[in-house]
VEXDO-194360 format. One record per residue (C-alpha): x, y, z; residue in three letters; residue number from 1. Coordinates in Angstrom, 3 decimals, padded with zeros to 6 digits. Layout:
X	Y	Z	ALA	NUM;
...
***
This chain:
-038.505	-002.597	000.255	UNK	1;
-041.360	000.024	-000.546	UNK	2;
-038.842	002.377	001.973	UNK	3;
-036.288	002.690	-000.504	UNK	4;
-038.128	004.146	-003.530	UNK	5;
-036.594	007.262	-003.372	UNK	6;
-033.192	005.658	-003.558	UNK	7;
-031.920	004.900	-007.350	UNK	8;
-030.367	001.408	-008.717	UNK	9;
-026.562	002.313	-007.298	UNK	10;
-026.090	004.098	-003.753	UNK	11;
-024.365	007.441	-003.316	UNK	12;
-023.305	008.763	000.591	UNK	13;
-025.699	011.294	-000.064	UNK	14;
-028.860	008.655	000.298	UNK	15;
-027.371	007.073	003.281	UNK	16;
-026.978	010.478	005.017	UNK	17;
-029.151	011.108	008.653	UNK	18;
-029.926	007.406	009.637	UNK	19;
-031.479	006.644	005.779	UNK	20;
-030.726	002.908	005.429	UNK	21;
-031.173	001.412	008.826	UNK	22;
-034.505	-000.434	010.599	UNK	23;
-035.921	000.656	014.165	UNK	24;
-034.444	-001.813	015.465	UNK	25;
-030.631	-001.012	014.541	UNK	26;
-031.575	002.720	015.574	UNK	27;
-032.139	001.494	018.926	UNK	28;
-028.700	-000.341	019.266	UNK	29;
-027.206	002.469	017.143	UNK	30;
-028.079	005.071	020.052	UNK	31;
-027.237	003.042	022.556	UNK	32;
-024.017	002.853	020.974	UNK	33;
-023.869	006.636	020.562	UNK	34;
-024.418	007.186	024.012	UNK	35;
-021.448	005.003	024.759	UNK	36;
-019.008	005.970	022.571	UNK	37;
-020.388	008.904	021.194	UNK	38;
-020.419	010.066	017.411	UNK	39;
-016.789	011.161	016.004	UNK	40;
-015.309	008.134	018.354	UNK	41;
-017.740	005.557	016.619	UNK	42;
-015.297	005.244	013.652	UNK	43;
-012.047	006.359	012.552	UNK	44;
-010.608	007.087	009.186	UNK	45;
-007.427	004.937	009.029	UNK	46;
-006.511	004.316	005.230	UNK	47;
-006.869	005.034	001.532	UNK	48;
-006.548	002.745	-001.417	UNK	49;
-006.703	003.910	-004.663	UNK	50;
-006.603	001.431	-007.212	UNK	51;
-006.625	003.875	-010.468	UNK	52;
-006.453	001.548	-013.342	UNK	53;
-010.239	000.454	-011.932	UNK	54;
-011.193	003.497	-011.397	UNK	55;
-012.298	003.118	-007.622	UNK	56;
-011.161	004.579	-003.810	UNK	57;
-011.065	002.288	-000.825	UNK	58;
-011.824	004.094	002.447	UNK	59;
-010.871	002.169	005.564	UNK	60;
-012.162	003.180	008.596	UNK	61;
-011.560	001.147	011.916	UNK	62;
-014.387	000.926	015.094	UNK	63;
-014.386	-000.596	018.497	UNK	64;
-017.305	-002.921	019.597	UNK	65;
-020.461	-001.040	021.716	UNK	66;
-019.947	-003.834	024.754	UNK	67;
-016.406	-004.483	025.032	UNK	68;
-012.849	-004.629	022.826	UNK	69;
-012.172	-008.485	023.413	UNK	70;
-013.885	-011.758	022.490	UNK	71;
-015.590	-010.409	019.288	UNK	72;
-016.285	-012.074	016.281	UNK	73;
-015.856	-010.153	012.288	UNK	74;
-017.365	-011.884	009.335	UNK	75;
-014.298	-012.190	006.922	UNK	76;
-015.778	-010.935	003.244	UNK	77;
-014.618	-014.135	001.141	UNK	78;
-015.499	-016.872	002.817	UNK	79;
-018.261	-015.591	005.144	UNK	80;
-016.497	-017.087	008.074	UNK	81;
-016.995	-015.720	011.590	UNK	82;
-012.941	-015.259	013.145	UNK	83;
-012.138	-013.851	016.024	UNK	84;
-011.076	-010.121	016.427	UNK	85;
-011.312	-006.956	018.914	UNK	86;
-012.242	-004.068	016.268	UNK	87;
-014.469	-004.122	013.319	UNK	88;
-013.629	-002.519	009.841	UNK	89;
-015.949	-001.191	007.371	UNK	90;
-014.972	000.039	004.024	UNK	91;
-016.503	002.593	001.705	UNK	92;
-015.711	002.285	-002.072	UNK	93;
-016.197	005.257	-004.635	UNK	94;
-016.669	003.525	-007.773	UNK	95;
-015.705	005.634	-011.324	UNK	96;
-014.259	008.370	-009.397	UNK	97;
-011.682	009.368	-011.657	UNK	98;
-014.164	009.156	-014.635	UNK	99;
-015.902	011.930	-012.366	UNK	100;
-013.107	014.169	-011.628	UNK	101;
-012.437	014.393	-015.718	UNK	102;
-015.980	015.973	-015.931	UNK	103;
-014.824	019.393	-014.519	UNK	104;
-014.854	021.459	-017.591	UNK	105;
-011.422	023.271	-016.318	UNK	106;
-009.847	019.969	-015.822	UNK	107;
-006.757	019.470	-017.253	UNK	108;
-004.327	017.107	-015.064	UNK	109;
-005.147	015.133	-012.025	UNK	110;
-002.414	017.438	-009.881	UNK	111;
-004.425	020.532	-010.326	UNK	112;
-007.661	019.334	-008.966	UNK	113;
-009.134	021.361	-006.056	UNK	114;
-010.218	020.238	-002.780	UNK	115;
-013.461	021.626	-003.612	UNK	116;
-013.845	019.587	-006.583	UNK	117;
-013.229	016.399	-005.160	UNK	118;
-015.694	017.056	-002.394	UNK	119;
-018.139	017.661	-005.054	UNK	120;
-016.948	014.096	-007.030	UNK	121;
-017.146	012.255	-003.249	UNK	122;
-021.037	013.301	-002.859	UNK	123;
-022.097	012.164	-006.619	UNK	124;
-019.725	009.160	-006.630	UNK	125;
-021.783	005.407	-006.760	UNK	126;
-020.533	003.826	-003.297	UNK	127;
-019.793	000.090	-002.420	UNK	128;
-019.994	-000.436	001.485	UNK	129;
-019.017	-003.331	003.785	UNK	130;
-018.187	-004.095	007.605	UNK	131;
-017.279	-007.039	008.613	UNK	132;
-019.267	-007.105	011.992	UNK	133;
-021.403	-010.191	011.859	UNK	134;
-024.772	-007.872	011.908	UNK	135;
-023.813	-006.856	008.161	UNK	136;
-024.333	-009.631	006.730	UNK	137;
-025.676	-012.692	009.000	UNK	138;
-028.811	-009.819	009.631	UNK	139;
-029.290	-009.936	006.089	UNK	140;
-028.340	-006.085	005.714	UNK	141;
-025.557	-007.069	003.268	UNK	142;
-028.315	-009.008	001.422	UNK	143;
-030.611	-005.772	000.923	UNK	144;
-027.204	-003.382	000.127	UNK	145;
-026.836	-006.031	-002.459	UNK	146;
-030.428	-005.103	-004.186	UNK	147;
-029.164	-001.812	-004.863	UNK	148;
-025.852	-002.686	-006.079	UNK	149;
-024.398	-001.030	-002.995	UNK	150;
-022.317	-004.034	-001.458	UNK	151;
-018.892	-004.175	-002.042	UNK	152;
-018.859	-008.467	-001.223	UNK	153;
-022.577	-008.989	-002.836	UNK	154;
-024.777	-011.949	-001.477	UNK	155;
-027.593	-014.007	-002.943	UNK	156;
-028.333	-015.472	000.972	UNK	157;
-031.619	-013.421	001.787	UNK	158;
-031.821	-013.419	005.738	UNK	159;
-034.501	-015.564	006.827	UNK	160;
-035.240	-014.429	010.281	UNK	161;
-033.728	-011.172	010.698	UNK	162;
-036.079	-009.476	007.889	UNK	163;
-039.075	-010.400	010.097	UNK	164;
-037.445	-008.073	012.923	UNK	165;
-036.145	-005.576	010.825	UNK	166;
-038.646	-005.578	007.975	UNK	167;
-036.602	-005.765	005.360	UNK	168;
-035.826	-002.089	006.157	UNK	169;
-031.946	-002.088	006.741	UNK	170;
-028.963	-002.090	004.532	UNK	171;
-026.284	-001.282	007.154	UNK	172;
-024.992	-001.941	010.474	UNK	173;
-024.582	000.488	013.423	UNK	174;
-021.241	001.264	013.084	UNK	175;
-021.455	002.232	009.443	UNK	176;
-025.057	004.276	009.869	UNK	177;
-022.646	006.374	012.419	UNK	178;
-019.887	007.146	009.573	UNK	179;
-022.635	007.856	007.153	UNK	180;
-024.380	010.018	009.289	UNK	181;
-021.495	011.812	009.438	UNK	182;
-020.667	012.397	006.116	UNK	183;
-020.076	015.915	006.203	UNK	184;
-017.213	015.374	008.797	UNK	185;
-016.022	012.426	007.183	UNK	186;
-015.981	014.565	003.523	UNK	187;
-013.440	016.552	004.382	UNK	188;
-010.656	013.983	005.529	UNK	189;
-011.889	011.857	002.665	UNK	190;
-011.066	014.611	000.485	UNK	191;
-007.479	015.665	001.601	UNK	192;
-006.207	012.207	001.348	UNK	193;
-007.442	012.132	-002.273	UNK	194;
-005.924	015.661	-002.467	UNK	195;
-002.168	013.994	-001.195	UNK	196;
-002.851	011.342	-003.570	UNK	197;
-003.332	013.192	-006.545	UNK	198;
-000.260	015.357	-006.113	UNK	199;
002.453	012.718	-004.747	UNK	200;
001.394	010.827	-008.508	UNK	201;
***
């Protein structure tokens, strides 16, 4: 884990920017998946949750498999189950966010927050991440997220195999390295919805 001393205890988007968190070996699938599919059609931004009263926002994006949209398996988050499915979903989670947004020193209702503001909040915010592709967490990536408090469906299973090809060296799957890597793209929609949010309550 020696590559992930610059990182600190919790995960913001900003550390998993430009292919940060992934091994050689998922860079080599992740290209191969970029030359397929290319980058803005990796993943797209389909929902919000905001679940105020704990103080955290739900981001649901949706992606298709590299090889194919049928006959693929997701990991469901609860039971660790493999089910069948033909998309994947991964989820990014900014934790205290609304704490955040209260630090602006001109803030003084949640309706009159700028876009520019909450752009700001989304880079500093602590992140959760999950995607229920079976790489994530049968590769043991979800088991190295958890080290840094960064998974939002922690394990205690450390991969046993996997971390010999990837050396210990990866915390997320293709398909989410290709969001994250695309953060600054990714900000802006992020933002707006918050933005809606904020002024429909």
């Amino acid at each position: 884990m020696k590559n992930y001393s610059r990182l600190t205890e919790d995960l913001r988007l900003s550390d998993l920017m430009k292919h940060a968190g992934i091994s050689k070996l998922t860079k080599v699938f992740m290209k191969d998946r970029l030359a397929r599919l290319g980058g803005k059609k990796s993943g797209v931004l389909l929902k919000i949750n905001v679940v105020k009263n704990r103080d955290y926002i739900d981001f649901t994006f949706v992606s298709k498999p590299t090889y194919g949209t049928t006959n693929v398996q997701i990991t469901k988050p609860k039971s660790m189950q493999l089910v069948a499915s033909d998309e994947y979903d991964q989820t990014i989670r900014l934790t205290n966010f609304f704490k955040l947004i209260k630090t602006d020193p001109d803030f003084t209702s949640y309706k009159d927050v700028t876009l520019k503001y909450i752009k700001e909040v989304i880079k500093v915010a602590d992140v959760k991440l999950w995607c229920d592709c079976p790489s994530m967490h049968w590769q043991g990536m979800n088991y190295v997220l958890t080290q840094f408090n960064g998974s939002l469906h922690p394990t205690t299973i450390a991969p046993q195999v996997w971390n010999k090809k990837h050396k210990d060296n990866n915390m997320v799957c293709k398909h989410l390295d290709l969001i994250l890597s695309q953060t600054a793209f990714y900000t802006n929609l992020m933002a707006s919805m918050i933005l809606k949010y904020m002024k429909n309550n």
